[in-house]
N, CA and C atoms of all chains as a GROMACS GRO file, in nm:
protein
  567
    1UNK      N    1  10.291   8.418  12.369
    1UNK     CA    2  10.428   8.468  12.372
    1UNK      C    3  10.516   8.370  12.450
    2UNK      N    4  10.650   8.332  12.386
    2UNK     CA    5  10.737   8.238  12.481
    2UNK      C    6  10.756   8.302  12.586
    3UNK      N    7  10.842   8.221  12.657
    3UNK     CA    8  10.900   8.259  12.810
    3UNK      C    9  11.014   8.352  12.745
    4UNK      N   10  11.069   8.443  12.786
    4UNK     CA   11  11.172   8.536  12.798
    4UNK      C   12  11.197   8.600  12.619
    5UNK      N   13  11.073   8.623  12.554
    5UNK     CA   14  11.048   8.732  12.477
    5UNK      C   15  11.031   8.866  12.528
    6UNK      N   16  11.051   8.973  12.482
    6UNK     CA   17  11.024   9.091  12.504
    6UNK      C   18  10.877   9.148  12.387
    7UNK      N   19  10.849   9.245  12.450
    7UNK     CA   20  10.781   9.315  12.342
    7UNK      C   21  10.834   9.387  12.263
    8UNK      N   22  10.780   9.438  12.145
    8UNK     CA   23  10.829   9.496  12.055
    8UNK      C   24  10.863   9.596  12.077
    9UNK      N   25  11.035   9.644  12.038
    9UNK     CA   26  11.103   9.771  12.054
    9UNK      C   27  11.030   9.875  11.932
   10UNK      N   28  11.011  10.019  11.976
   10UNK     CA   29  10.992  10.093  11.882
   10UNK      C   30  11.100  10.204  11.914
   11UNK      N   31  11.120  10.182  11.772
   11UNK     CA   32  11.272  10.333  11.790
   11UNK      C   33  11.238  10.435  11.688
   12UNK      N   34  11.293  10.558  11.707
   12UNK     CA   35  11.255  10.671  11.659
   12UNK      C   36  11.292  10.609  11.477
   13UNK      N   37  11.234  10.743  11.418
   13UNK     CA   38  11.275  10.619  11.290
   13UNK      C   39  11.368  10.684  11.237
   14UNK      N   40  11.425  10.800  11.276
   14UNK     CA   41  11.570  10.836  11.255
   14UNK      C   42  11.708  10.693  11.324
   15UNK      N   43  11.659  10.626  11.402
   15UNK     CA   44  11.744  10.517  11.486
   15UNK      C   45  11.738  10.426  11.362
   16UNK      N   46  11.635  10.379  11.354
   16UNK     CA   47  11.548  10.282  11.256
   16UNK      C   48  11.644  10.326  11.090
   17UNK      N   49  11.631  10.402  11.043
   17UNK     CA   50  11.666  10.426  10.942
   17UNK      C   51  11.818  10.454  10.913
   18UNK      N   52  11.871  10.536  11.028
   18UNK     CA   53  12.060  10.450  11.060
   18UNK      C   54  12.070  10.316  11.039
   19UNK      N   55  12.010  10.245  11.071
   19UNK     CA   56  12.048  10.080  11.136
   19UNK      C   57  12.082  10.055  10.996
   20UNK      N   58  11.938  10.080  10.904
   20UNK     CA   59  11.923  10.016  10.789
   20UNK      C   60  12.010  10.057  10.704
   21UNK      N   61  12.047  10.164  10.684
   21UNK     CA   62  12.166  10.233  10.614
   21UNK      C   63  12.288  10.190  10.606
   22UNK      N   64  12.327  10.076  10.729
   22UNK     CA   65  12.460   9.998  10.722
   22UNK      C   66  12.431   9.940  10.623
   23UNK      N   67  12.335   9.864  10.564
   23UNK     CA   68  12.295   9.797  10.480
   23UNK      C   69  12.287   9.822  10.320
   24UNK      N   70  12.188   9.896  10.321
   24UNK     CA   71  12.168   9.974  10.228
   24UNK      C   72  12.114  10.119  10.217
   25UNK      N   73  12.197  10.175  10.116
   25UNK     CA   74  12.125  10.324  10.129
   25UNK      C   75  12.102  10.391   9.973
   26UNK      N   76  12.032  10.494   9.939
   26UNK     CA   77  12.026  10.541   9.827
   26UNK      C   78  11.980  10.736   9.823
   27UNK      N   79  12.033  10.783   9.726
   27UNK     CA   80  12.053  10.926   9.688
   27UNK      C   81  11.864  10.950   9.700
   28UNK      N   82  11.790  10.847   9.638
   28UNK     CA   83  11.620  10.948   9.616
   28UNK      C   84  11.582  10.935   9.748
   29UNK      N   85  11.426  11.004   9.765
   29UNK     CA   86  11.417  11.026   9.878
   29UNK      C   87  11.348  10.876   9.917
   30UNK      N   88  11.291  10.908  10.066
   30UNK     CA   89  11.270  10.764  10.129
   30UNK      C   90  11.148  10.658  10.020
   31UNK      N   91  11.067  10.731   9.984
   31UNK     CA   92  11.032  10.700   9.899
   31UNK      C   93  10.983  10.684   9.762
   32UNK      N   94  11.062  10.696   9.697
   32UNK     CA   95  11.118  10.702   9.569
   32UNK      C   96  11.144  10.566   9.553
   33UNK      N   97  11.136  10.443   9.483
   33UNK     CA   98  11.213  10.347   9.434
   33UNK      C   99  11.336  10.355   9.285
   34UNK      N  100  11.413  10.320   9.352
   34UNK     CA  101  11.572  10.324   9.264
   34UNK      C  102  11.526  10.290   9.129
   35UNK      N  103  11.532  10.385   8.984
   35UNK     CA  104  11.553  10.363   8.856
   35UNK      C  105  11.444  10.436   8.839
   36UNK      N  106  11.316  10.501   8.939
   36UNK     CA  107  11.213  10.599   8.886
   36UNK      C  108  11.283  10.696   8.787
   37UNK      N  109  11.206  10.741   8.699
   37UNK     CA  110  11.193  10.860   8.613
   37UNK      C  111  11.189  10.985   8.666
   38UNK      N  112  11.199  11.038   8.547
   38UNK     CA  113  11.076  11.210   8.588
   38UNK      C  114  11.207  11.312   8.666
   39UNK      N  115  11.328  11.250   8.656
   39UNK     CA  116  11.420  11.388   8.756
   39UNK      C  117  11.360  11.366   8.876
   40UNK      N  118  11.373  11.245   8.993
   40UNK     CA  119  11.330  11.242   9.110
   40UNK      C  120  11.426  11.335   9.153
   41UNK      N  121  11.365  11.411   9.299
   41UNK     CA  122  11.427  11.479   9.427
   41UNK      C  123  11.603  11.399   9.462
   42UNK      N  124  11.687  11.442   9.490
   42UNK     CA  125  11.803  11.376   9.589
   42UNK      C  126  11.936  11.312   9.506
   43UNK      N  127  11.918  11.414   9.358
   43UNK     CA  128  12.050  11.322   9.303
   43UNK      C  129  12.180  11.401   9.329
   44UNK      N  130  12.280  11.343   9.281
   44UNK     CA  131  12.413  11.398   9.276
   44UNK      C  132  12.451  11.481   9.194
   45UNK      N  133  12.511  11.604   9.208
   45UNK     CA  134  12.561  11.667   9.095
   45UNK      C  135  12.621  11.756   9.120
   46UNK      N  136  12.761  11.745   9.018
   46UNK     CA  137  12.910  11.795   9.016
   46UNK      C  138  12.914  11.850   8.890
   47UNK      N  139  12.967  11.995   8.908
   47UNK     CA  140  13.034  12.078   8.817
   47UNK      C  141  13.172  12.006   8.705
   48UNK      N  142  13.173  12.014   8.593
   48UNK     CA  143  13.324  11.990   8.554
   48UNK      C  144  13.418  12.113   8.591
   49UNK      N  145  13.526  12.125   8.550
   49UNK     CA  146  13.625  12.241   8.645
   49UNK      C  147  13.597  12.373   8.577
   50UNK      N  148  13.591  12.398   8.677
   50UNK     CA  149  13.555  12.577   8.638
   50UNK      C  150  13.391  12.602   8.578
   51UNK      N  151  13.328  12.510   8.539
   51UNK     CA  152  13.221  12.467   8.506
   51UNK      C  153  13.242  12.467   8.328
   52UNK      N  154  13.357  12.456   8.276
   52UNK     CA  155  13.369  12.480   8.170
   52UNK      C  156  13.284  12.370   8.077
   53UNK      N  157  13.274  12.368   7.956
   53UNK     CA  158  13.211  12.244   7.911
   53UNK      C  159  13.305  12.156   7.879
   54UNK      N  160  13.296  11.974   7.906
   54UNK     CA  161  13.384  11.908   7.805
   54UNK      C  162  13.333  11.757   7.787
   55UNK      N  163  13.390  11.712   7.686
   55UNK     CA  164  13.346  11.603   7.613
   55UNK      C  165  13.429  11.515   7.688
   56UNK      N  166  13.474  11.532   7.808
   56UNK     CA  167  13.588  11.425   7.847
   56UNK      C  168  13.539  11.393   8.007
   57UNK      N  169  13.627  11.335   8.113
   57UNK     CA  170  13.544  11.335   8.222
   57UNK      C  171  13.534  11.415   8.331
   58UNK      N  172  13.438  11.368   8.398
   58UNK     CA  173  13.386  11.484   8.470
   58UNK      C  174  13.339  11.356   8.598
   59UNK      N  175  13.390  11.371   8.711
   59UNK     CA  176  13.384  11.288   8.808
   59UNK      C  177  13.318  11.381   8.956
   60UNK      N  178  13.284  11.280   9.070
   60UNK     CA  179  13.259  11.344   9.155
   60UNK      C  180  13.238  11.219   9.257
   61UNK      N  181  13.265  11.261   9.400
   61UNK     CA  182  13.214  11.116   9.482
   61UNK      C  183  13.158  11.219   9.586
   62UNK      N  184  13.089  11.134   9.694
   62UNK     CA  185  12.979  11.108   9.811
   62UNK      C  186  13.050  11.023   9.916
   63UNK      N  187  12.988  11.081  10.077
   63UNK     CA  188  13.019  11.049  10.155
   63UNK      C  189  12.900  10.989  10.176
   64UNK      N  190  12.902  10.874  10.256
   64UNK     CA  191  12.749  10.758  10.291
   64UNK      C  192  12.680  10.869  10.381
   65UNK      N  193  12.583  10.859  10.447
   65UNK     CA  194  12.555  10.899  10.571
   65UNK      C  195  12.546  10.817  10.638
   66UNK      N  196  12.591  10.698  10.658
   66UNK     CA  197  12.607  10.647  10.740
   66UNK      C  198  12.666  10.474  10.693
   67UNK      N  199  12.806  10.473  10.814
   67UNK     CA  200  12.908  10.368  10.740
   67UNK      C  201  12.824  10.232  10.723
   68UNK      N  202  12.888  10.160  10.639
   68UNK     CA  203  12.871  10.074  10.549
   68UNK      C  204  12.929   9.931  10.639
   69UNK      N  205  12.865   9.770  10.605
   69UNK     CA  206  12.906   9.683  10.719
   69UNK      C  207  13.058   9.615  10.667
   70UNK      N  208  12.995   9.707  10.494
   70UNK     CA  209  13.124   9.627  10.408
   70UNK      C  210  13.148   9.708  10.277
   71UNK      N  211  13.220   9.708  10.196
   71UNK     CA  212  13.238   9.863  10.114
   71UNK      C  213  13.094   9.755  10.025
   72UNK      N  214  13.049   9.869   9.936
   72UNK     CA  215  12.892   9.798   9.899
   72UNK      C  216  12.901   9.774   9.753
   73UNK      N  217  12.802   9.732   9.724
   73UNK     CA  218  12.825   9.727   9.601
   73UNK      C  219  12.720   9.866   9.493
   74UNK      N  220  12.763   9.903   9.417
   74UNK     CA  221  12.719  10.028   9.386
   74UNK      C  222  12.614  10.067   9.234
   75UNK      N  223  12.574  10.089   9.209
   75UNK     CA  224  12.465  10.079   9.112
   75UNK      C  225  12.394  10.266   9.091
   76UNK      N  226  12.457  10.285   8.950
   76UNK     CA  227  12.394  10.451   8.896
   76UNK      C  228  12.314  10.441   8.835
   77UNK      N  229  12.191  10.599   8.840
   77UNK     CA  230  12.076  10.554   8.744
   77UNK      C  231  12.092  10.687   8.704
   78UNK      N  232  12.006  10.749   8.554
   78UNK     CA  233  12.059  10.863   8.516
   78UNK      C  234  11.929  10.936   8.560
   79UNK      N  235  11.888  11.052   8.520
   79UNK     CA  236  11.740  11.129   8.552
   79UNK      C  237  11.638  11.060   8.503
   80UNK      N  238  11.648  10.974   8.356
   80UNK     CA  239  11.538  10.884   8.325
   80UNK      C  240  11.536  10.737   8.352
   81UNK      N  241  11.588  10.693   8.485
   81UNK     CA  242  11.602  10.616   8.523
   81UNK      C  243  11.654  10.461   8.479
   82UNK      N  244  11.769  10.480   8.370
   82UNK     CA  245  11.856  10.364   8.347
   82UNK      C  246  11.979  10.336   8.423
   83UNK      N  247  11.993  10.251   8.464
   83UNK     CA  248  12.082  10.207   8.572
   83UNK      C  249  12.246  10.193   8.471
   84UNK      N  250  12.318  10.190   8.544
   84UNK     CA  251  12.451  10.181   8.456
   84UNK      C  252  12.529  10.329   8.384
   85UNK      N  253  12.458  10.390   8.392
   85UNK     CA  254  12.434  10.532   8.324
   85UNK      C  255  12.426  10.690   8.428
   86UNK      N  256  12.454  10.800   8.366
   86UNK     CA  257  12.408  10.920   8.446
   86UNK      C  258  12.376  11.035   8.328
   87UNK      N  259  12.361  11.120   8.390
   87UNK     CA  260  12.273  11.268   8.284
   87UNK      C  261  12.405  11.348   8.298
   88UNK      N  262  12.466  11.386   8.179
   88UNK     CA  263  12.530  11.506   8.147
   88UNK      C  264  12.478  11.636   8.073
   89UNK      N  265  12.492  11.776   8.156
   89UNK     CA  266  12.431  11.807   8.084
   89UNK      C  267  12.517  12.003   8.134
   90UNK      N  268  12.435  12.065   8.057
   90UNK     CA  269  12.444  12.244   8.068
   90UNK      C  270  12.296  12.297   8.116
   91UNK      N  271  12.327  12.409   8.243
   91UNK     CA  272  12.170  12.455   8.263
   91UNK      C  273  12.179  12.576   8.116
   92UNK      N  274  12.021  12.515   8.137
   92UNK     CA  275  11.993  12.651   7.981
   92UNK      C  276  12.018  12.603   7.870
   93UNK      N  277  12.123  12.496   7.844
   93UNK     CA  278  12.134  12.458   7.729
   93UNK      C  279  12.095  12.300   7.711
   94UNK      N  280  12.100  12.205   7.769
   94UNK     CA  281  12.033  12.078   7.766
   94UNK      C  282  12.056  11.941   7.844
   95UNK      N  283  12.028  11.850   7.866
   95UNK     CA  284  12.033  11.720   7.953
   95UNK      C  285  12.088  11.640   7.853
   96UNK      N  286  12.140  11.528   7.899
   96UNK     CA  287  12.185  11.420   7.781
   96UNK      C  288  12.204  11.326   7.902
   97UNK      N  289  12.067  11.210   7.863
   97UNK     CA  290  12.100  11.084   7.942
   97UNK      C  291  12.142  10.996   7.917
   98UNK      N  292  12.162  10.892   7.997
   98UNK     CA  293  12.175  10.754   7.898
   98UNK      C  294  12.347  10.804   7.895
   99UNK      N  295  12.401  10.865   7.952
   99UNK     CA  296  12.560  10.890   7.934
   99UNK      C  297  12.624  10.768   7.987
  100UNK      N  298  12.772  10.768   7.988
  100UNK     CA  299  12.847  10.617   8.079
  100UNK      C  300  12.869  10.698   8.178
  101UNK      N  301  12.827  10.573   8.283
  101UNK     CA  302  12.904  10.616   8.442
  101UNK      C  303  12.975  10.475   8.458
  102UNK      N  304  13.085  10.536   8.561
  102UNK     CA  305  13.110  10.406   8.616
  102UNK      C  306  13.177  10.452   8.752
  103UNK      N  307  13.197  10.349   8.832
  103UNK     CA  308  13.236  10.413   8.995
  103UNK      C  309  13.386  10.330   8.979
  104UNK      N  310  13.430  10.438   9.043
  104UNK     CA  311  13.576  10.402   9.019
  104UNK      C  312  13.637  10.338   9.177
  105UNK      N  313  13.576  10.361   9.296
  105UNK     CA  314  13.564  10.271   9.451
  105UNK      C  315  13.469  10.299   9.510
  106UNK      N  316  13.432  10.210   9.585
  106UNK     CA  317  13.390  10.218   9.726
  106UNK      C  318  13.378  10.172   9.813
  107UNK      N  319  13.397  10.249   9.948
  107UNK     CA  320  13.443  10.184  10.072
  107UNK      C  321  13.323  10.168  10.161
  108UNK      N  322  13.338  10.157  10.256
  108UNK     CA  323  13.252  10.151  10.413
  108UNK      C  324  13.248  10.310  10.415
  109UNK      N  325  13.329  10.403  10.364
  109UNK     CA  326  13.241  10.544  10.400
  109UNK      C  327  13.223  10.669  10.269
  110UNK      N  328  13.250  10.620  10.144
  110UNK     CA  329  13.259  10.704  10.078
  110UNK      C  330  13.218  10.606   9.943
  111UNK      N  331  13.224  10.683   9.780
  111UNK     CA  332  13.227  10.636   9.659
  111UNK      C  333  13.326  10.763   9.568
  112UNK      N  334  13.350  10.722   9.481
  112UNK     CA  335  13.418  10.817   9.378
  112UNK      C  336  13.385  10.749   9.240
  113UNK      N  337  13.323  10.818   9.158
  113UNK     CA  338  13.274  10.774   9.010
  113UNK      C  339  13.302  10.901   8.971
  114UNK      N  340  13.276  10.881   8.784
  114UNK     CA  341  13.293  10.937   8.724
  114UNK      C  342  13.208  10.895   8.563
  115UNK      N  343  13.205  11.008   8.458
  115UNK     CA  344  13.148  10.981   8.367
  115UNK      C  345  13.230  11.042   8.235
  116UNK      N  346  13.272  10.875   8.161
  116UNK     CA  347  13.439  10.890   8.101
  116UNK      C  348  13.387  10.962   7.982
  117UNK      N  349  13.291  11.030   7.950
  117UNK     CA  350  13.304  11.096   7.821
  117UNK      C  351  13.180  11.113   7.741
  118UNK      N  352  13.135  11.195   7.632
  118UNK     CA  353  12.969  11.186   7.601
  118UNK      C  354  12.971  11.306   7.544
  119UNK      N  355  12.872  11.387   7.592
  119UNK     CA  356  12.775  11.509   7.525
  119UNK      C  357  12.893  11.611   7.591
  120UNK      N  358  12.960  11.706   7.524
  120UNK     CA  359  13.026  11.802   7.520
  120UNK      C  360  12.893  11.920   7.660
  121UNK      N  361  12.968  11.870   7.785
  121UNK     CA  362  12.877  11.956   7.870
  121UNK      C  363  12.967  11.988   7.988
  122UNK      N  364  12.868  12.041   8.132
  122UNK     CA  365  12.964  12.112   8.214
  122UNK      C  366  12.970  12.045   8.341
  123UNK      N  367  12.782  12.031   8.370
  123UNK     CA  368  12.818  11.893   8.451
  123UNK      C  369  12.750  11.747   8.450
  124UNK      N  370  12.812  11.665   8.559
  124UNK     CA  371  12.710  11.504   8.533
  124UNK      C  372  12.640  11.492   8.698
  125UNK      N  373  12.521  11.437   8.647
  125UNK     CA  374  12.444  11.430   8.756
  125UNK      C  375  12.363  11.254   8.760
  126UNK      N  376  12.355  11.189   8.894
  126UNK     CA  377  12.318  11.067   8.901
  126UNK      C  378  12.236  11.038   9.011
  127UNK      N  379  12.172  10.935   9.013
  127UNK     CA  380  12.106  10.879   9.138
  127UNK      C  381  12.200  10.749   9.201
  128UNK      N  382  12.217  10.676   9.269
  128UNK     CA  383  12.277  10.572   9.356
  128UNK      C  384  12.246  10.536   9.450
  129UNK      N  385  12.246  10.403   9.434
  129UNK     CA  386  12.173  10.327   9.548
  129UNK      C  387  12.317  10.230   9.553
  130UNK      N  388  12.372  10.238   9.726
  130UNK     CA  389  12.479  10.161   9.796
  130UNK      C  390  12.426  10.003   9.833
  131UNK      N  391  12.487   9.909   9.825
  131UNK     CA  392  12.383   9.796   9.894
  131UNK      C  393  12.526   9.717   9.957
  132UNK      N  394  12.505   9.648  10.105
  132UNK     CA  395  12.628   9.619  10.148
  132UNK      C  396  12.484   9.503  10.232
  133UNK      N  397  12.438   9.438  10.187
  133UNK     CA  398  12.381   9.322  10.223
  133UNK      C  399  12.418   9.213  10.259
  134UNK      N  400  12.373   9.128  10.376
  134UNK     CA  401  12.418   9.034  10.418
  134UNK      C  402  12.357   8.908  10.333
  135UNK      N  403  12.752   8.783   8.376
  135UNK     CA  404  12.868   8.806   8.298
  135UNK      C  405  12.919   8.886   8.382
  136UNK      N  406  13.040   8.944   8.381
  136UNK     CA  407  13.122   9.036   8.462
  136UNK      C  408  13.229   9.089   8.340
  137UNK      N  409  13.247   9.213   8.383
  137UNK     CA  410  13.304   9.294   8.325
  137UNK      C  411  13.437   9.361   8.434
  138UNK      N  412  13.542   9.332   8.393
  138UNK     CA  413  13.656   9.428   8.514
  138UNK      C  414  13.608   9.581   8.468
  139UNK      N  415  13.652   9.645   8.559
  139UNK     CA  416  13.651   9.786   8.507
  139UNK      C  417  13.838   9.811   8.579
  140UNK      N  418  13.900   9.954   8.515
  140UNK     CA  419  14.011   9.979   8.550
  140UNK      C  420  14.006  10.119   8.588
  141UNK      N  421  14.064  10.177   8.694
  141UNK     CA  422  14.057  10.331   8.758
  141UNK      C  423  14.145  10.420   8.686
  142UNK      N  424  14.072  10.512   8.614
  142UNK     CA  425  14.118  10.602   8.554
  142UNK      C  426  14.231  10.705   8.639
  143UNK      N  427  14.210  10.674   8.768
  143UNK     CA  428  14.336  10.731   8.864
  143UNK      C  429  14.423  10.636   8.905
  144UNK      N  430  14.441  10.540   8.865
  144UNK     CA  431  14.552  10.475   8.891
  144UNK      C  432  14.609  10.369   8.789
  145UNK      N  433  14.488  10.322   8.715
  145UNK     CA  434  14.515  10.177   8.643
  145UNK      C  435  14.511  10.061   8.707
  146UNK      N  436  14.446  10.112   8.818
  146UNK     CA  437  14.416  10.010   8.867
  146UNK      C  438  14.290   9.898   8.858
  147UNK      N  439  14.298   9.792   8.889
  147UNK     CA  440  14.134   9.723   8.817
  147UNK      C  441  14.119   9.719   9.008
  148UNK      N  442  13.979   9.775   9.020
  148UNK     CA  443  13.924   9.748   9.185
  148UNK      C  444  13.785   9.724   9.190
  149UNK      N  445  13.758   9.740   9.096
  149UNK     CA  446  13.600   9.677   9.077
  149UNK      C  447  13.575   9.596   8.950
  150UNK      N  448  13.448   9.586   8.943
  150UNK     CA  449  13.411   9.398   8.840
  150UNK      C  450  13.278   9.487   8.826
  151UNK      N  451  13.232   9.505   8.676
  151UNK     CA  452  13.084   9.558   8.652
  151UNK      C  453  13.004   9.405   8.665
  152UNK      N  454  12.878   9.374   8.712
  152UNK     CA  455  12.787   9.250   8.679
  152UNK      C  456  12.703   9.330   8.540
  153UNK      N  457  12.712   9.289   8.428
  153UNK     CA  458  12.661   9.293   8.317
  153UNK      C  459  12.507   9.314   8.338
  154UNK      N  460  12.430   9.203   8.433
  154UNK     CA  461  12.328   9.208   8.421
  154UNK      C  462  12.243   9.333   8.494
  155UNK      N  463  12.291   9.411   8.593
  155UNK     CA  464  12.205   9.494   8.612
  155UNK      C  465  12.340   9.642   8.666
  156UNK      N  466  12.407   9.600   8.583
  156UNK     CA  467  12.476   9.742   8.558
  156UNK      C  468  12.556   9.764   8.696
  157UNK      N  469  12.548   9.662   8.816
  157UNK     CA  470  12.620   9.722   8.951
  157UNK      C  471  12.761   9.678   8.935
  158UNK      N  472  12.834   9.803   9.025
  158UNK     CA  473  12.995   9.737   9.049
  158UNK      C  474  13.010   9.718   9.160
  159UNK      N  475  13.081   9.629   9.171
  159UNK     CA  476  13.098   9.570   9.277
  159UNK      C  477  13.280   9.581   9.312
  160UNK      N  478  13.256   9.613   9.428
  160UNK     CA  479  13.455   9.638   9.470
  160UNK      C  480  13.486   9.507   9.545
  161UNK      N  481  13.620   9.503   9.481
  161UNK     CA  482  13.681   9.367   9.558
  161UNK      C  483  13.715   9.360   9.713
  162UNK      N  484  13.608   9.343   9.824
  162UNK     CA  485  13.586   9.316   9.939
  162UNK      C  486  13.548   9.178   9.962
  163UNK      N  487  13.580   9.160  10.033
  163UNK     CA  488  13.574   8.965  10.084
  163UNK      C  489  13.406   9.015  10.165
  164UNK      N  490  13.393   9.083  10.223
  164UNK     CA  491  13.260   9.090  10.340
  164UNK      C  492  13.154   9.182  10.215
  165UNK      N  493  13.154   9.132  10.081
  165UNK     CA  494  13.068   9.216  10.000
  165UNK      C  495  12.982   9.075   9.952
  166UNK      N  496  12.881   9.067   9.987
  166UNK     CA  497  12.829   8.855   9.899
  166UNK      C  498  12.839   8.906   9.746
  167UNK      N  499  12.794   9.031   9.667
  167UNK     CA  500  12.846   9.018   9.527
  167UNK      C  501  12.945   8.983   9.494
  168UNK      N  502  13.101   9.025   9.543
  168UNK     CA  503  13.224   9.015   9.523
  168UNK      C  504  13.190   8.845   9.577
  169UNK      N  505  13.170   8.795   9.618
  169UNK     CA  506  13.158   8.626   9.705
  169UNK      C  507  13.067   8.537   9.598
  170UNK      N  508  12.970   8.600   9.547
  170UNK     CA  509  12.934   8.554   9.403
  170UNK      C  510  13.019   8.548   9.303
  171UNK      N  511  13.100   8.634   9.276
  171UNK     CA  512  13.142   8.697   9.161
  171UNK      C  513  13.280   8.574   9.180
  172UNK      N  514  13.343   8.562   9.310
  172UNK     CA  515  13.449   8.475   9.327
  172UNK      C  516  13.432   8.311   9.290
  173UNK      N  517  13.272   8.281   9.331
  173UNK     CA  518  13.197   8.147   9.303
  173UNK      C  519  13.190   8.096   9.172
  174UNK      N  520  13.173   8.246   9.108
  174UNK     CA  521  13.175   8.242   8.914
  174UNK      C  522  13.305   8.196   8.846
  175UNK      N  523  13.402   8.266   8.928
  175UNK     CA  524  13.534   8.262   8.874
  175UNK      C  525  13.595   8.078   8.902
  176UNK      N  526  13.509   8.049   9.026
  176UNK     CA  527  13.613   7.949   9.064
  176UNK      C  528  13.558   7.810   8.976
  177UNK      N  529  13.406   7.856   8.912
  177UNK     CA  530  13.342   7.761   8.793
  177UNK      C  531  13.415   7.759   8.681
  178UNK      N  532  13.520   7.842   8.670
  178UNK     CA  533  13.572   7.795   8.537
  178UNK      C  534  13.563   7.960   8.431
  179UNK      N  535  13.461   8.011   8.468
  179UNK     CA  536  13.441   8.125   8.381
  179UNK      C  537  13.560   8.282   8.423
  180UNK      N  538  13.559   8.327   8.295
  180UNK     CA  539  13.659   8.455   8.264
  180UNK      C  540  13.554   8.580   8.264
  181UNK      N  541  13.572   8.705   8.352
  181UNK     CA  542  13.578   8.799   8.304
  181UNK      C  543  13.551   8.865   8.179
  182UNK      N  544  13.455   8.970   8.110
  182UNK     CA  545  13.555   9.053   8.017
  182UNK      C  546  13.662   9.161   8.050
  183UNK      N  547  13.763   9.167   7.961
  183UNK     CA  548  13.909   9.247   8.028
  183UNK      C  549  13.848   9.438   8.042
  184UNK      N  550  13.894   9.453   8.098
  184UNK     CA  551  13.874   9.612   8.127
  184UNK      C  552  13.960   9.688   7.986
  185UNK      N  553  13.812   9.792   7.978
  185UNK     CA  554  13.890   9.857   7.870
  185UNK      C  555  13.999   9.991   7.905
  186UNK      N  556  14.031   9.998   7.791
  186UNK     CA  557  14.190  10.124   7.839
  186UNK      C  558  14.102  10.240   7.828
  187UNK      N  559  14.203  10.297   7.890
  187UNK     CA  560  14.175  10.449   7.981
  187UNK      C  561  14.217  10.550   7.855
  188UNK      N  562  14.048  10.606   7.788
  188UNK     CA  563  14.129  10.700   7.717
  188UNK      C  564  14.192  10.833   7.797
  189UNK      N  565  14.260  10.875   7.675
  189UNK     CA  566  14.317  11.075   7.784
  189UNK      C  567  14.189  11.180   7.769
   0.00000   0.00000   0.00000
């Protein structure tokens, strides 16, 4: 060991996992990798108004849990894991993936997207992964 | 490739899709995509234009 190293800090991994979150963060759970299949745990999902059905858009945004070093750059995946895309759909009546998403901003503490149009449904649901990398 | 995109709440263009893996990227100077994306532009290459906002 050099002269005036320390030993290794260990931090709770709630500390640990803030830090990293300036960085990058994402909707599945810790471990999940971004674009899995199968309806992973931790996505987003917004009603259209009133929950009515429609063929038109249907938007919704997210607050980070924790701020960003720089607004990030943003990336959607739908329930069957294609990126670019989100799942519109009706409970009871059906899913439709592979829909358009697109994010309309995002900052250091928030996103706002939306999904401009598709399967006549009520709501859209997505996964997202934030990345604000150095 | 890059794609503008335009905000259906404003008309405004504030983000740039990267074609290749579907991310947008918002126009921030402290973002290195947007710092890529500026590196692309200053080679000579265009954008595709953002499409219009249907109702």
């Amino acid at each position: 060991m050099q002269d005036g190293s320390t030993d290794f800090e260990f931090l709770p991994i709630d500390v640990s996992l803030g830090r990293c979150q300036r960085y990058y963060e994402k909707s599945y759970d810790q471990a999940t990798y971004a674009g899995a299949s199968g309806t992973p745990a931790g996505y987003t999902m917004t009603y259209a108004n009133n929950g009515v059905t429609t063929a038109s858009y249907i938007g919704c945004s997210e607050r980070f849990k924790t701020e960003k070093r720089g607004s990030p750059t943003m990336t959607s995946y739908d329930w069957s894991g294609n990126s670019g895309k989100c799942t519109r759909g009706t409970l009871a009546v059906g899913n439709e993936a592979n829909s358009n998403w697109s994010f309309e901003t995002a900052s250091t503490s928030s996103w706002i997207g939306y999904s401009d149009g598709g399967s006549t449904r009520n709501f859209v649901s997505l996964h997202w992964v934030a990345s604000s990398e150095l | 490739m890059y794609k503008l995109i335009k905000s259906p709440v404003d008309s405004k263009i504030k983000m740039v899709k990267r074609l290749s893996d579907n991310a947008f990227i918002p126009f921030n100077e402290a973002n290195t995509d947007y710092q890529e994306y500026l590196k692309w532009l200053e080679e000579g290459n265009t954008p595709l234009p953002a499409d219009e906002i249907s109702e």
